[in-house]
C-alpha atoms as one frame of an Amber mdcrd trajectory, in Angstrom:
protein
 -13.305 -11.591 -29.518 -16.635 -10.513 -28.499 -16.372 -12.057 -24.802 -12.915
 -10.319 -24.433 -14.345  -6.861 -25.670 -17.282  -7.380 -23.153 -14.982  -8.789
 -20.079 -12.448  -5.919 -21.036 -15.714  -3.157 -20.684 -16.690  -4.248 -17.667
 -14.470  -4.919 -15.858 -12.658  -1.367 -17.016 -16.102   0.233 -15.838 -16.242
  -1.073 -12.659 -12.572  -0.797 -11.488 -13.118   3.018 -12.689 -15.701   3.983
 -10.757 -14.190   5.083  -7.953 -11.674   6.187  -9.999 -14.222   8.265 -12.012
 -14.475  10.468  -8.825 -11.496  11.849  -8.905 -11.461  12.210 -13.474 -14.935
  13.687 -12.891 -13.649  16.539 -10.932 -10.724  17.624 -13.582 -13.751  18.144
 -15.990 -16.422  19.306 -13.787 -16.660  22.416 -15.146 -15.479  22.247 -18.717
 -17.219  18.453 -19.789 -19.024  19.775 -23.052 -19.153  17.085 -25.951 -15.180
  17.615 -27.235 -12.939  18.232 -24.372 -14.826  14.925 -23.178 -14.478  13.084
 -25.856 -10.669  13.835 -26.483 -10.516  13.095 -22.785 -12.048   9.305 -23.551
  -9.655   8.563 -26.627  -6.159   9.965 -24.636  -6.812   8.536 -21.988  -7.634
   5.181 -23.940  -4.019   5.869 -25.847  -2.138   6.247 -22.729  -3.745   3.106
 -20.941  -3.279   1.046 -24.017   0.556   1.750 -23.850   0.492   1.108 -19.974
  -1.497  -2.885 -20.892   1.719  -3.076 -23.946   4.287  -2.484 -21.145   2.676
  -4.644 -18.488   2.858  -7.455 -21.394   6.362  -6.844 -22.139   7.219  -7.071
 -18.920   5.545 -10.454 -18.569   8.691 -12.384 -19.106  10.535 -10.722 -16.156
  11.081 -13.422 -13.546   8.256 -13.626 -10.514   6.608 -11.298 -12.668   3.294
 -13.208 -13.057   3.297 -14.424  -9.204   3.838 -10.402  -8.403   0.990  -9.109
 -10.544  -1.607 -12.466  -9.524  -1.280 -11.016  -5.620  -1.656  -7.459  -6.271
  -4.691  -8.550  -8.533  -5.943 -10.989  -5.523  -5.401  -7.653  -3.303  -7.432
  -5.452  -5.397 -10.488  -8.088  -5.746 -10.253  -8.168  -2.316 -10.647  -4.112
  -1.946 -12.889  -4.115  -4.541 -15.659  -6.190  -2.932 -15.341  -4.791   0.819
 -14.905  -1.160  -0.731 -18.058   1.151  -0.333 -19.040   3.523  -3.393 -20.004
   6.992  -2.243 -22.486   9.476  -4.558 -20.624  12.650  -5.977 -23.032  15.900
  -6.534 -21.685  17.537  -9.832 -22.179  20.506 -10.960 -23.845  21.485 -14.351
 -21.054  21.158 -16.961 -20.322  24.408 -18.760 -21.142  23.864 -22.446 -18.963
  27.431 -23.503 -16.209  26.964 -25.827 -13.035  27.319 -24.447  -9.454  27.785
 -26.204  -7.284  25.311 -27.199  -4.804  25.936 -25.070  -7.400  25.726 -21.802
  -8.612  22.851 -23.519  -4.673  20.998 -24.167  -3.871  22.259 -20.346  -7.476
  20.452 -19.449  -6.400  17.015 -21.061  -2.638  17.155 -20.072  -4.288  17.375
 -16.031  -6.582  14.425 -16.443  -3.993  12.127 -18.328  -1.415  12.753 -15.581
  -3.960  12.174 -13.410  -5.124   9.068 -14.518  -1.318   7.691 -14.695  -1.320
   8.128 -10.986  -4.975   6.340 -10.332  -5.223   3.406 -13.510  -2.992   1.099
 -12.745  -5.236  -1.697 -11.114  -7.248  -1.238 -14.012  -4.099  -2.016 -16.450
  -3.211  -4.928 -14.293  -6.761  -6.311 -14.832  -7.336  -6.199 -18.646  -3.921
  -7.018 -19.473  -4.931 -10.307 -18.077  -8.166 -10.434 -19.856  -6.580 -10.338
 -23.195  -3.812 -10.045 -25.805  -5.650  -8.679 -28.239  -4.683  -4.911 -27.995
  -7.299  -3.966 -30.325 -10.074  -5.529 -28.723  -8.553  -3.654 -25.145  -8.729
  -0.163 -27.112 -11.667  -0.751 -27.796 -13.294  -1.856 -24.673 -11.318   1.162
 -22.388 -12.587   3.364 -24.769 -16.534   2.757 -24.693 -16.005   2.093 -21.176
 -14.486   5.563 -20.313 -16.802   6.936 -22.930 -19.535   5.903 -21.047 -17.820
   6.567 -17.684 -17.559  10.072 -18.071 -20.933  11.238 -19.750 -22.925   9.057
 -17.206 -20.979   9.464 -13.737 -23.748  10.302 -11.662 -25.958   7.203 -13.259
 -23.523   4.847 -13.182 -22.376   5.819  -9.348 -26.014   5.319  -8.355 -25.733
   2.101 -10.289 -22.906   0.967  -8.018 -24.799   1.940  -4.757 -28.162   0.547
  -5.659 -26.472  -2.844  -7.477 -23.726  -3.924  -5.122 -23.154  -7.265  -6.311
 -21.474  -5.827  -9.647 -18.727  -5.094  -7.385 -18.667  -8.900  -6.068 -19.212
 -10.575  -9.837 -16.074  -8.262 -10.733 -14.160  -9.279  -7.705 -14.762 -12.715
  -8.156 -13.544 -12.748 -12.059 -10.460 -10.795 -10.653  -9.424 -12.988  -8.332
 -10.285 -15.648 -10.783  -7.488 -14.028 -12.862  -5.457 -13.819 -10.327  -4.418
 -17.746  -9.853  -4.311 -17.772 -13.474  -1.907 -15.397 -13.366  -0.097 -17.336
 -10.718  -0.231 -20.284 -12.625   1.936 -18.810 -15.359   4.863 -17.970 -13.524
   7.970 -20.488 -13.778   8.402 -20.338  -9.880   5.160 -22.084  -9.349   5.586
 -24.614 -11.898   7.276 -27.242  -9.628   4.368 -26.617  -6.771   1.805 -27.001
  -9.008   3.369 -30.714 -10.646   3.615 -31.496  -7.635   0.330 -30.939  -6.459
  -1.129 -32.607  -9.438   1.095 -35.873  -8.318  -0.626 -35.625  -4.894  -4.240
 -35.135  -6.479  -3.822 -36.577 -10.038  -7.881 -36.563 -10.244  -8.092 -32.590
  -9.192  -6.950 -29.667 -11.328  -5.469 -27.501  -9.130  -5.700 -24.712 -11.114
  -9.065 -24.461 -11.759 -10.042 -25.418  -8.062  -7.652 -22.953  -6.487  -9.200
 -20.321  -8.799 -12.691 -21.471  -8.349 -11.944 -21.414  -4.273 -10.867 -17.695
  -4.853 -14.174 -16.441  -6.184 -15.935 -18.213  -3.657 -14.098 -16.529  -0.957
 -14.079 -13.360  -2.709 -18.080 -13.415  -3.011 -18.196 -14.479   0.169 -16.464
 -11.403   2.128 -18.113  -9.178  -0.442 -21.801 -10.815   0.643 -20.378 -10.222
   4.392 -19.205  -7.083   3.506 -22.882  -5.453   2.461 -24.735  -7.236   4.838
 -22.048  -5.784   7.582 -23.095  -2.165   5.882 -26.724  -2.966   5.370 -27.103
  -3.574   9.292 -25.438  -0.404   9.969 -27.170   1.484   7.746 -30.494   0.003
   9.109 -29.399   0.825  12.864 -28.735   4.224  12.103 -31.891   4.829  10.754
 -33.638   3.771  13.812
């Protein structure tokens, strides 16, 4: 339970930082204590019912095999992506209506349905425990939104969160493979060609080494340029 909260937390903090960008700006100017916190537990509601419909679409055929390659796709754009700073403005701690503040939250959640997705598609294969995924989206986003300058500066200075993340997506990613019916024959008979190998577990293994590997080539590729254009 506890490892699921913690994988569900971090990986919902990382896969939201860019994200956070684009959240951050809806509240720029009106992220006092409430609207903020309302923010955190709708948007929590509304991504909880997007992981509950991703699940009950799980036993749609080629389902799984769809979801592991859009997961394998957004480990890969995870690690070769480059986080940017945002400058924010001071947040306005005057108390607004409750109609500005309902008009506020009905912006970011639509907002959010348009940008969450690869998040969804991540912690729905992290766990089925939808309490436990409440639970970690909601002191991620918590979190997210009262520290988005610190925790974009995190990403910049630590860029190797981005590969550990990448490498435990693509991880689930041929586990999510695995489960599909249409890859059930392959991997049987794979196991008959290597009865000593599980196939699984090295194909999935295989994929986070390759994953940290473009991700190391990725920042040393934009540590050289940043290094040339400073001389």
């Amino acid at each position: 339970m506890i490892q699921d909260f913690l994988q569900v937390f971090f990986m919902t903090l990382v896969s939201d930082i860019d994200n956070m960008l684009i959240l951050g700006a809806v509240l720029r100017r009106q992220s006092y204590f409430e609207v903020t916190f309302l923010a955190a537990v709708l948007l929590t509601l509304t991504r909880t019912v997007y992981v509950c419909i991703v699940e009950g679409l799980s036993g749609v055929p080629m389902f799984h095999l769809l979801t592991g390659f859009i997961l394998l796709f957004i480990s890969y754009k995870l690690v070769t992506k480059l986080i940017y700073g945002v400058e924010t403005q001071r947040f306005s701690r005057r108390p607004r209506s409750l109609f500005h503040n309902m008009k506020i939250l009905a912006t970011f959640a639509a907002t959010d349905f348009l940008i969450c997705w690869d998040g969804v598609l991540i912690v729905s294969n992290i766990s089925d425990h939808i309490l436990i995924i409440s639970l970690g989206i909601f002191c991620s986003l918590l979190i997210s939104l009262y520290f988005l300058r610190l925790i974009i500066k995190l990403a910049i200075a630590v860029p190797w969160m981005n590969v550990v993340a990448g490498g435990f997506i693509a991880q689930n990613a041929i586990m999510a493979l695995a489960k599909d019916p249409w890859m059930e024959s392959w991997i049987n008979y794979a196991d008959t060609l290597f009865p000593e190998v599980n196939i699984v577990n090295t194909a999935a293994n295989g994929a986070v080494i390759i994953i940290a590997v473009i991700g190391l080539v990725t920042y040393i590729k934009h540590h050289r340029i940043i290094i040339h254009r400073k001389f």
